[in-house]
Residue, then its C-alpha position, 0 to 999 in steps of 0.5 A: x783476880x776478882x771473879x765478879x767484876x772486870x778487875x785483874x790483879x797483875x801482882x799475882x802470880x797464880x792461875x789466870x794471871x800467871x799464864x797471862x804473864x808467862x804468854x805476854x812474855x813469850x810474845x814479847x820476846x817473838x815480836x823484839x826478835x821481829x823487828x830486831x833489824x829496824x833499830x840496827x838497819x843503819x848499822x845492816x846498811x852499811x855493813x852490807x853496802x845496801x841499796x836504799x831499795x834493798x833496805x825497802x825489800x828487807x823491810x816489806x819481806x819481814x812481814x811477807x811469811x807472817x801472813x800465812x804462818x798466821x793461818x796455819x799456826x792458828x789451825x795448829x793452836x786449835x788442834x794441838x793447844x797453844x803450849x806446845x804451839x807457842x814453844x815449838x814456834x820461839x825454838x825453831x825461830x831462834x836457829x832462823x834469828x841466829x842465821x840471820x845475825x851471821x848471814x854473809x850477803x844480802x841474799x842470805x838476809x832476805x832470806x832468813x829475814x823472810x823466814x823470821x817472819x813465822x815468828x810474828x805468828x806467836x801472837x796468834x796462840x796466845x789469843x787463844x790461851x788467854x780467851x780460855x782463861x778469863x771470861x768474857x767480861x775480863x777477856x777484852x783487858x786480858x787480850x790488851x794487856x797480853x797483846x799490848x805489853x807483848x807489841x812492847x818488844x818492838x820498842x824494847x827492841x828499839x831501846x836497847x839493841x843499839x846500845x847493845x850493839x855498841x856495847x859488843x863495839x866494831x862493825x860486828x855488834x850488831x850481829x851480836x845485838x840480834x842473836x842475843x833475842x834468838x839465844x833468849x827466845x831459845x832458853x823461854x821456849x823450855x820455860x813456856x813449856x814447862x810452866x804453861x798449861x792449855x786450860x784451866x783444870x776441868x775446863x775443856x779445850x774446844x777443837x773445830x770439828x773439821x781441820x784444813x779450813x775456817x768452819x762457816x755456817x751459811x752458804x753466803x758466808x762461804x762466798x764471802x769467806x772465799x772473798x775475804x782470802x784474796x788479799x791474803x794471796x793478793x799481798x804477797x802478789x804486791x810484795x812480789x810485784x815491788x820486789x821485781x820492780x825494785x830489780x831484786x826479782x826477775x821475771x821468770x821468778x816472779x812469773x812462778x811467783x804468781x803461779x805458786x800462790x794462785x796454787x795456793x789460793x786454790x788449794x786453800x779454797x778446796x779446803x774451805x770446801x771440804x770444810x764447809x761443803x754440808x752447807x751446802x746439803x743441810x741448814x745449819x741450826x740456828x744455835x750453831x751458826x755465827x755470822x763471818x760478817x764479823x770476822x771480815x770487819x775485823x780484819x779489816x780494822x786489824x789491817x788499819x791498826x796494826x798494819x799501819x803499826x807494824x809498818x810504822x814501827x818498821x820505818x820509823x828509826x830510819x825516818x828520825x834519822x834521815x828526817x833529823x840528822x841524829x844518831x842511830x842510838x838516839x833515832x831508835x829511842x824518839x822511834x821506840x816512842x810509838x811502840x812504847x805506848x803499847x804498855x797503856x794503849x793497848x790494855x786501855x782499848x780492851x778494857x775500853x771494849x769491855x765496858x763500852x761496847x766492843x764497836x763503839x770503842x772501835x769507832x773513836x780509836x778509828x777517828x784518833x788513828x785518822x787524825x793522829x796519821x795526818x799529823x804525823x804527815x806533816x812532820x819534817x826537819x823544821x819540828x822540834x824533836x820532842x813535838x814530833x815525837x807527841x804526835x806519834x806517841x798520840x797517834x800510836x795510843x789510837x792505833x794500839x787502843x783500836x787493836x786491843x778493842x779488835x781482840x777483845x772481840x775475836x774469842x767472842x765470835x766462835x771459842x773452838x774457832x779462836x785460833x783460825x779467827x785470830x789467825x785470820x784477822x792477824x794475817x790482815x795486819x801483815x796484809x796492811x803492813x805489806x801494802x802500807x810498806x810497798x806505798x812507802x817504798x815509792x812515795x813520801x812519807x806524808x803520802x805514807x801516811x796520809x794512805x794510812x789516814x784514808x784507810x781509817x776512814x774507809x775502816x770506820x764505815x766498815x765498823x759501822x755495821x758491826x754487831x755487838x756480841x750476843x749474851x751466849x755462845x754455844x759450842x758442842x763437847x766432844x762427847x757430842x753434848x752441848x755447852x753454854x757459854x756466857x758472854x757476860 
């Protein structure tokens, strides 16, 4: 990798480079463990004998526990060092995954569908462990290319369980199909752990100073912090609230539902007091404050892009299929299309964000993403096949291009901070994700993807009013002195 410009060399395998693929492949294969269901749901479907409202709950609680596995694993990774994070996370998701494969009924499904949900917190750590390795004028490419090869899974997902499926034969393949991903996910936690390091040698891994809350550094901040956890809460509100009208919750469970997650929203705000509460005694130095501003616009951009994505990507083998009459097989692959574009998209947003401006190229993958999402709500069986799938993949490019410009900016708001900023803003991908799925789950997919279009243009606004990054950032040793970081 060249030191004095942007470029990176992906055939070597040393330093940077080799923890940027040892991470992008643990991602990988977190997110094809994800979604192994989406490709194989027509094979689950009817295996069970499920309901079309059972299939919608197995769809939405798939990203429900992401939401707050985000949170508490990116407080871990800033604690604890994304190695020992990342490989805790892929072992204990590969006993949950082979649950799943072998579960008897629906309940056990959802159930251990729910519990896959922690492993969508990998991609998490990984932000982190790459925005320790490459500066900041690398840093939007690198975050592109691990995010966008690791969201590659998915469509690797798409392509190759179902053939898998088919491989193993009867109506059991696809048990088999998944707990293939929980058996390689099992073997990559070891090699993770014994080939990764936290940190380059002699660099020092910034922790917060206080742990159980994101650090803000205004009193307003603080309000607006509090503010910007209610959706976080408020999805999974949504998420229980179509559950019980779709019959699969009754109301007393859902009534203790709700009181759990006010509990936990109160919980999760006395915490961010305790955190924060010197604010509210003394100013915080000017060299040490950040603005939560930021954070807020970008969860809002990660909730349009990658949780317009992850809801696609969760329906779209069952929308080919229903939508154009052709195989399980042949549906997965015309899907895997959208994911697909992951291995350029994604990279191409970073890098787009590294040498344009990190808002600038927010604001046109935005207005892609709009149009892109208003022209896959026209698709229907009168399309030819091979132009639908050009619409998605269009589409896709936008909203992976917007993800990868979303990281390029989150290790350049605070760096001890990463992990819980990066938690944050990927926690709203779930919380778009869980609201796009609960629309689906009673509307069209035009409607579908006509609410996504509108959120684009609600998104947009929001970017507007985003800062650039400023040319340094500071952070305090642990020894108590203080170190510029260049932002350049």
């Amino acid at each position: 990798m060249s030191t004095s410009s942007s470029k990176i060399d992906l055939f070597s395998f040393h330093g940077k480079i080799r923890t940027l693929h040892l991470t992008w492949f643990a991602f990988f294969l977190s997110f094809a463990v994800w979604f192994n269901h989406a490709p194989l749901m027509a094979a689950i479907r009817s295996s069970f004998g499920l309901t079309d409202s059972q299939v919608s709950a197995l769809l939405m609680i798939n990203v429900a526990l992401t939401i707050p596995a985000r949170i508490v694993i990116g407080m871990l990774v800033d604690q604890f060092g994304p190695k020992l994070v990342f490989s805790i996370l892929l072992f204990l998701s590969s006993l949950v995954c082979f649950l799943f494969a072998f579960a008897d009924n629906f309940q056990e499904l959802i159930i251990y569908r729910f519990l896959l949900g922690f492993v969508g917190a990998g991609f998490v750590i990984g932000i982190r462990m790459i925005g320790e390795w490459f500066p900041a004028r690398q840093v939007g490419l690198a975050e592109g290319i691990y995010g966008g090869w690791g969201n590659f899974g998915s469509a690797a997902a798409a392509l190759l369980l179902p053939s898998l499926a088919l491989l193993f034969g009867g109506d059991d393949g696809w048990r088999y199909a998944v707990a293939t991903t929980g058996a390689l996910i099992l073997v990559y936690a070891v090699i993770y752990y014994l080939s990764a390091q936290d940190t380059p040698e002699g660099s020092t891994y910034f922790k917060p100073n206080k742990a159980g809350g994101l650090e803000v550094t205004s009193k307003f901040d603080f309000w607006f912090c509090m503010l910007m956890n209610i959706p976080l809460v408020g999805a999974l509100c949504i998420l229980t609230w179509r559950l019980t009208t779709l019959g699969l919750l009754n109301q007393n469970l859902s009534s203790l539902i709700y009181l759990v997650l006010f509990a936990v929203y109160a919980y999760q705000s006395w915490h961010l007091y305790q955190v924060n509460k010197e604010i509210f005694k003394t100013r915080v130095a000017k060299i040490h404050r950040y603005k939560f501003k930021q954070v807020a616009i970008l969860n809002l951009a990660y909730l349009t892009t990658f949780g317009s994505e992850l809801a696609v990507v969760s329906m779209l083998p069952l929308f080919f299929l229903d939508t154009f009459d052709v195989s399980p097989v042949l549906a997965g692959m015309l899907a895997a299309g959208f994911a697909f574009m992951n291995l350029v998209s994604r990279p191409f947003g970073g890098w787009f964000s590294d040498k344009f401006g990190r808002r600038n190229s927010l604001l046109i993958a935005l207005c892609g993403l709009c149009v892109g999402y208003i022209a896959m709500s026209q698709i229907d069986s009168s399309w030819a096949i091979p132009f639908a799938v050009m619409v998605t993949m269009f589409c896709s490019f936008f909203v992976q291009a917007g993800e990868g410009a979303v990281f390029a900016m989150v290790p350049l708001v605070r760096r001890r901070l990463t992990g819980q900023i990066a938690g944050m803003v990927g926690a709203y991908g779930n919380v778009g994700a869980i609201t796009f799925l609960a629309v689906l789950s009673f509307a069209t997919p035009k409607i579908f993807f006509t609410v996504i279009a509108f959120s684009a243009i609600v998104t947009f606004i929001a970017v507007y009013f985003l800062d650039e990054p400023e040319g340094e950032m500071v952070e305090v040793l642990p020894d108590g002195t203080v170190q510029v970081i260049e932002l350049k």
